[in-house]
C-alpha positions in Angstrom: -30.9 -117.8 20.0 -33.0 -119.5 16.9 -33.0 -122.5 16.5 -32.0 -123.8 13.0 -35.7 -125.3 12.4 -37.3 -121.9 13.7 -35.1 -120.3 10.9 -35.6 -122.9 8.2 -40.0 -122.4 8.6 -40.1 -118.5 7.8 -37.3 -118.9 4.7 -39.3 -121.5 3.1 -42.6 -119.8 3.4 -40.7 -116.5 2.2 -39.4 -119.2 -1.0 -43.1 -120.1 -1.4 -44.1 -116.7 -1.7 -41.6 -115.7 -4.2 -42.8 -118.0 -6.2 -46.0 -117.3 -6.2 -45.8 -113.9 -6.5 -42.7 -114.0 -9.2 -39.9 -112.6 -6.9 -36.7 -113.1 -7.5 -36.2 -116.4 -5.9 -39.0 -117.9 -8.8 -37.8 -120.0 -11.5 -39.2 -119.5 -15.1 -41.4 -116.5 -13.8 -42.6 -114.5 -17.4 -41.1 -111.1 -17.2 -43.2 -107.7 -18.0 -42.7 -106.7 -21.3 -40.6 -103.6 -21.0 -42.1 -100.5 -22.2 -41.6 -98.8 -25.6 -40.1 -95.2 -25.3 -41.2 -92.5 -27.4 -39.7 -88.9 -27.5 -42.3 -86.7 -29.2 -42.6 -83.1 -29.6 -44.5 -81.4 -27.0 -47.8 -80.5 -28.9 -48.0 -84.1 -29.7 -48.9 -85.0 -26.0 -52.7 -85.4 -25.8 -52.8 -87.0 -29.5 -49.7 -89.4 -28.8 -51.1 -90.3 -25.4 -54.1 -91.5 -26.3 -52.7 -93.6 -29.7 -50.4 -95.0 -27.0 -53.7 -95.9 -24.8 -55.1 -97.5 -28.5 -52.1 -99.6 -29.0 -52.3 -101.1 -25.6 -56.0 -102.2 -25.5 -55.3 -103.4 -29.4 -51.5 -105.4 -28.6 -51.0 -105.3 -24.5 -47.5 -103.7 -25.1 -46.8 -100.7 -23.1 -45.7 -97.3 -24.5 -43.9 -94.8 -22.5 -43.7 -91.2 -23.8 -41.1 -88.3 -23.2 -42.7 -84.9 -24.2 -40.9 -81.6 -24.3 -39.4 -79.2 -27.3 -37.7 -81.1 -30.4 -34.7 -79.4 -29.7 -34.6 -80.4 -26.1 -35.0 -84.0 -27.3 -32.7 -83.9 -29.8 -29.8 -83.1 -27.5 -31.2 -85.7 -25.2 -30.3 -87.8 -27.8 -27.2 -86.9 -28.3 -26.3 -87.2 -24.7 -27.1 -91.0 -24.8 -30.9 -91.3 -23.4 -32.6 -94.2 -24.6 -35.6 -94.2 -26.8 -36.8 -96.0 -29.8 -38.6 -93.0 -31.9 -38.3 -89.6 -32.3 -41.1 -87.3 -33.3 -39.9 -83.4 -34.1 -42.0 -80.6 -34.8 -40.2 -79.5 -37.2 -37.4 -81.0 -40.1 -34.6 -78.9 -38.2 -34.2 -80.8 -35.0 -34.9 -84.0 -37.0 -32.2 -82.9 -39.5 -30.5 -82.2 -36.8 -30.3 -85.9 -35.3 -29.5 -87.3 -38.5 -26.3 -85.4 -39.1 -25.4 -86.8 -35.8 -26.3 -90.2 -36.8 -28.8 -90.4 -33.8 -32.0 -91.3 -36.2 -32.5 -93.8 -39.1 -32.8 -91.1 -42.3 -34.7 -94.5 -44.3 -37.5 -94.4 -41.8 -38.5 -91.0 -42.2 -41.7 -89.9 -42.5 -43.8 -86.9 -42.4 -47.7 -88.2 -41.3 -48.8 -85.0 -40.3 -48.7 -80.8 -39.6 -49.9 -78.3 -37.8 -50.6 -74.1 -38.5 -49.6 -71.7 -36.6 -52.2 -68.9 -34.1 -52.1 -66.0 -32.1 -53.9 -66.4 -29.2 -54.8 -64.4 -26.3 -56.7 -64.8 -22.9 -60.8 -65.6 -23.5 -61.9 -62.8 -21.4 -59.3 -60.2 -22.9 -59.7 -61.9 -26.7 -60.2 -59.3 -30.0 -60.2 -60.3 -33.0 -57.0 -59.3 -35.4 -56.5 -58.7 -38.9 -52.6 -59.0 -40.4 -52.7 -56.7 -42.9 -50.5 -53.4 -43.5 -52.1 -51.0 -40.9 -52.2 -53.4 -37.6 -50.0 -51.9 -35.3 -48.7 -54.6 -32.9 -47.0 -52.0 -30.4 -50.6 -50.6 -29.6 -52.4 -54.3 -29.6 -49.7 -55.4 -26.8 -49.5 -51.8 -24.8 -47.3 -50.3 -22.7 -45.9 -53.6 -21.7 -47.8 -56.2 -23.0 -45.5 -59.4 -23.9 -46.3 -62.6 -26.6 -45.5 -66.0 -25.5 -43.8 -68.3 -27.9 -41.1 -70.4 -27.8 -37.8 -70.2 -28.0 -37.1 -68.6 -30.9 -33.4 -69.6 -31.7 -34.6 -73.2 -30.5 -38.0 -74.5 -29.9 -40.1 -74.9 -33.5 -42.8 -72.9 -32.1 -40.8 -70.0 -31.3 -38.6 -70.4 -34.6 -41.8 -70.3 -36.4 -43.2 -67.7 -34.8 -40.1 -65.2 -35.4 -40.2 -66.6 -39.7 -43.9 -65.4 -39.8 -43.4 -62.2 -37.7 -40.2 -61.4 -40.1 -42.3 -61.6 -42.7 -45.1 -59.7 -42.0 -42.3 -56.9 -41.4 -43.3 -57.1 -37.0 -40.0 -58.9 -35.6 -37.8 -56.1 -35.0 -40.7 -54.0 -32.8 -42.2 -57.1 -31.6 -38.9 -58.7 -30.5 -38.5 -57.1 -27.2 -41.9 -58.0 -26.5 -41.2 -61.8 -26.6 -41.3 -63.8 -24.0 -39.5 -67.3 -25.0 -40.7 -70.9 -23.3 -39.0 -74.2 -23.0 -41.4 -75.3 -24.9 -45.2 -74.4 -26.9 -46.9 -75.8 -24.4 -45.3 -73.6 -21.3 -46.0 -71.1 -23.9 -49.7 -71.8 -24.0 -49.6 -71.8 -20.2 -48.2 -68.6 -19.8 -51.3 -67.2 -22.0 -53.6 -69.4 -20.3 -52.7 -67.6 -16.7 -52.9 -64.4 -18.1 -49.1 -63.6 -17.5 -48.9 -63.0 -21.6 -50.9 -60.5 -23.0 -50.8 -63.0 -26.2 -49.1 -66.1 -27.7 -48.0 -67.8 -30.7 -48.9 -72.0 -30.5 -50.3 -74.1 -33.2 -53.7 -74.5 -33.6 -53.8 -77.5 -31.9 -52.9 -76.3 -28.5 -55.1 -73.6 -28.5 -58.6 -75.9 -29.2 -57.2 -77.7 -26.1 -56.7 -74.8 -24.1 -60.0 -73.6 -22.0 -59.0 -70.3 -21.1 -57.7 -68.9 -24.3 -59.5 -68.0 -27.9 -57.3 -68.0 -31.4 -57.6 -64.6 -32.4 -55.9 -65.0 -36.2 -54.2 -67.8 -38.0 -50.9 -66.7 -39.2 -50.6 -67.2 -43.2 -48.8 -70.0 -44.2 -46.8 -68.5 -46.8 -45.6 -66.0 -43.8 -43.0 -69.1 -42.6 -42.2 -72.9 -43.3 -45.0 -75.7 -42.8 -45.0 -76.6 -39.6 -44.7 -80.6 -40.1 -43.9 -83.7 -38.0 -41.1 -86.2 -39.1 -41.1 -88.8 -37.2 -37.9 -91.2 -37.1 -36.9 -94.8 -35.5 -34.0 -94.1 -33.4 -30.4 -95.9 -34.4 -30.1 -99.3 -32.8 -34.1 -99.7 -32.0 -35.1 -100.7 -35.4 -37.0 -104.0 -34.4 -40.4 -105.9 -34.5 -41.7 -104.0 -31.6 -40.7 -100.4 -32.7 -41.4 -101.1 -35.9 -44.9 -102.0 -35.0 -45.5 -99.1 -33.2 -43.9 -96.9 -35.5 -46.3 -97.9 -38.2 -49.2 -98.0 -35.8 -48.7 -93.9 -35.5 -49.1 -93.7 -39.6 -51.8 -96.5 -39.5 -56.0 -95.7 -40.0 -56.5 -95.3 -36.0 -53.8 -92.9 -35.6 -55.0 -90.8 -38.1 -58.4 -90.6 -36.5 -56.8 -89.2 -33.7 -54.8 -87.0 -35.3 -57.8 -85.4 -37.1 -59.8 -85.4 -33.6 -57.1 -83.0 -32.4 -56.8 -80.5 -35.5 -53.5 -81.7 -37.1 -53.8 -81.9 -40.6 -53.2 -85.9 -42.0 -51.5 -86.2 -44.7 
């Protein structure tokens, strides 16, 4: 049996070392600052992760970062996750969020946009030409597929379907599509050779290594692809705010340009 002074030693060192190390037992310890969330669409990653990387060095706060589809962000929005902005690739999903009173319409703004490629695998790449006589049945062959996005959902994809509608390709081409979660499982698919070709923005495929941009959809052909970014309801404070207007500021916008978006 212990003795009460056996007991007593090893839970006063064990008090001492909370303390020094800021365990629960330590009075006045200084808590981590908790981290900013960010939901952003998904071909925002590689810029958004290294403005987040910028904003640390620069303030010391941390950023976290959700990435996936708009509209999968949107309904995760809806369903209660936290986050303090919300970047969409497109003014649909954003529209979307502030019907449901999810986002602050006041803080809208629109920093930045994309265009929209077809893409195939490097060692398979030839060059294309949308004009009246291409015929998209014989570029894909007997069962060659596109990669996109969604197309009743993910901006890629509902892109993609607006500019093949209007170059007068969706209803041969539809069979032939193969929808992702979101562009960047898209660019994947193409990457791996499991697509025959794909349909990203620009800025996917220059980050891409196994893939070449074959021809740059017109832009009359469907609506801009832009970025409207939003504070979410509730999180308009100091350190969203500052955040927020870090991703429109002069050190975003190098980044931004670094990865092919076009700054407005």
């Amino acid at each position: 049996m212990l003795s009460r002074r056996s007991f007593v030693r090893p839970f006063a060192v064990a008090l001492a070392l909370a303390g020094l190390l800021g365990g629960p037992f330590a009075s006045g310890a200084v808590q981590a600052q908790p981290a900013l969330t960010v939901f952003a669409a998904a071909s925002l990653t590689n810029a958004f992760q290294d403005i987040g990387k910028l904003y640390k060095a620069k303030t010391g706060q941390e950023v976290a970062f959700s990435f996936a589809a708009s509209s999968a962000l949107a309904k995760q929005l809806e369903a209660g996750a936290p986050a303090a902005i919300f970047a969409s690739a497109d003014n649909k999903w954003m529209d979307y969020t502030e019907a449901k009173d999810l986002t602050l319409k006041a803080t809208r703004v629109t920093p930045i946009g994309n265009s929209l490629v077809l893409i195939m695998p490097a060692d398979t790449a030839t060059p294309v030409t949308f004009d009246a006589s291409f015929d998209w049945l014989a570029f894909l062959g007997t069962d060659g597929r596109i990669a996109t996005g969604l197309t009743d959902s993910v901006p890629a994809g509902i892109y993609a379907k607006a500019a093949l509608t209007s170059l007068g390709a969706w209803d041969k081409v539809q069979p032939r599509i193969v929808g992702a979660e979101s562009v960047r499982a898209a660019l994947a698919l193409v990457e791996r050779g499991e697509a025959r070709a794909g349909i990203v923005y620009s800025t996917d495929a220059a980050i891409a290594k196994n893939v070449k941009v074959v021809a740059t959809f017109p832009a009359g052909s469907h609506p801009p692809v832009e970025y409207p970014f939003e504070i979410v309801k509730g999180q308009d404070n100091p350190a969203t705010r500052a955040f927020f207007d870090f991703l429109t500021g002069p050190e975003a916008k190098v980044v931004y340009a670094k990865y092919g978006f076009v700054v407005k």
